[in-house]
N, C-alpha and C positions, 0 to 999 in steps of 0.2 A: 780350239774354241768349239764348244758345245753348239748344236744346230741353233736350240732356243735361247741361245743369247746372242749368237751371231745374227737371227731375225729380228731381235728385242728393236720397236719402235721406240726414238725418242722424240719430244716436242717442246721446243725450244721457242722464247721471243723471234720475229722479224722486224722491219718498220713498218712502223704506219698505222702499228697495234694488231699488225698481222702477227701468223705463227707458220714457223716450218719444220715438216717432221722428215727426218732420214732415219737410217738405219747403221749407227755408228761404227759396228765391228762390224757390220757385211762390206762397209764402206773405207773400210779399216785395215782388212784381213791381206789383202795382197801385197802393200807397204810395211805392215806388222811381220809378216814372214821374211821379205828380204832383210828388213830392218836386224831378225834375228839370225839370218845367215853371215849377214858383216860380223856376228859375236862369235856364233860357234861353226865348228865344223861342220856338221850334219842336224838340219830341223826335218822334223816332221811330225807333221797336224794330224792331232791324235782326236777320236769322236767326243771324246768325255776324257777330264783330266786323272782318271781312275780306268782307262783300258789298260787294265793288267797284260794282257794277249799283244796289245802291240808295242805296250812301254820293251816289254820280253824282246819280240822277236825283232824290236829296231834298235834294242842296247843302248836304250833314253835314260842318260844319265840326270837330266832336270828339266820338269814338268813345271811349264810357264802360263801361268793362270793372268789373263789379262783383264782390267777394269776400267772402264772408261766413265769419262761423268764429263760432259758436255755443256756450254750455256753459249747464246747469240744474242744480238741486240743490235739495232741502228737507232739513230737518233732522228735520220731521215722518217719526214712525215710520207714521202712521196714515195720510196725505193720498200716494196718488202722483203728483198734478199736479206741477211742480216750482212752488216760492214764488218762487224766487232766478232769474232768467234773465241773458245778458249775451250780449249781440251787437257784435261788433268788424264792421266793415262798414269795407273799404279801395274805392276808385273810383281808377284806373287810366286814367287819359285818353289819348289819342292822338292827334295833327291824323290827318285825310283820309288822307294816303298811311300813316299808321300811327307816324309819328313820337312819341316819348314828351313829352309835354308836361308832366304834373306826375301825384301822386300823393296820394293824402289818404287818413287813417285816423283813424276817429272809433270808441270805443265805448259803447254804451250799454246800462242797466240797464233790469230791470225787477223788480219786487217784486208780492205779493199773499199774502194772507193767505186762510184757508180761508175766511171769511165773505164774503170780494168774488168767490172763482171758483167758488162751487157750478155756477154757471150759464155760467162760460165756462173751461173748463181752460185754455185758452192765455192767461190774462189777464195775467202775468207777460212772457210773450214778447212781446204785443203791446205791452204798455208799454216793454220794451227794443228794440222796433225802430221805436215812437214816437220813445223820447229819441236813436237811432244818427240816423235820417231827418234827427230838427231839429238835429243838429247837424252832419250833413252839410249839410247844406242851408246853414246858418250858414257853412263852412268854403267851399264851392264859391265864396259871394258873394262872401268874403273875399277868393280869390285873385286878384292881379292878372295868370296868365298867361291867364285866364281872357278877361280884359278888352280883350283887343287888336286 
């Protein structure tokens, strides 16, 4: 994940006609890597999806380009957290020289009510980049260009 998308700010509806901004792949990146160790043997987080030098010297057989697109919303007038979250998460794969090998797009929800996030506002979000994860994860094992 490149530095300047892993900082990329987004800003999203909250209640109440509020908004709230995080930082999706900073927020993303530690569950995104284990997610991709359950697929393959060996990951490793390259600076740019074109370092030649360490694709070489870590013997990276495919170069996982990841996309995220985010929305929130509560209906509550009173709560600005958002309840409702949704994370579409596409992975964009590549062989070594950069070649397009397949493409996968999963999205996932998440939900929370004021009584489960007093204590954690992003609990809707996490839970939607919980269920995007496992069903990435799901779909990578499924694919057989994967397998070869």
């Amino acid at each position: 994940m490149a530095e300047d998308v892993r900082i990329k700010e987004v800003i999203t509806p909250g209640g109440g006609g509020d908004k709230v901004s995080y930082q999706p792949y900073r927020d993303i990146e530690t569950a995104f890597y284990k997610m991709l160790t359950n697929v393959f043997g060996n990951v490793t987080k390259l600076k740019t999806p074109k370092d030649a030098d360490a694709i070489s010297k870590n013997n990276i057989a495919y170069v996982i380009t990841p996309q995220l697109l985010t929305d929130s919303s509560s209906p509550s007038p009173f709560t600005w957290p958002p309840t409702k979250f949704s994370v579409d998460l596409t992975c964009n794969i590549a062989d070594a020289a950069g070649n397009p090998v397949i493409s996968k797009n999963v999205s996932g929800t998440g939900a929370a009510e004021f009584s489960e996030f007093k204590a954690d506002f992003s609990l809707s979000a996490k839970r939607a980049s919980q269920d995007a994860l496992l069903k990435m994860q799901q779909a990578l094992l499924d694919a057989p260009e994967l397998r070869k």
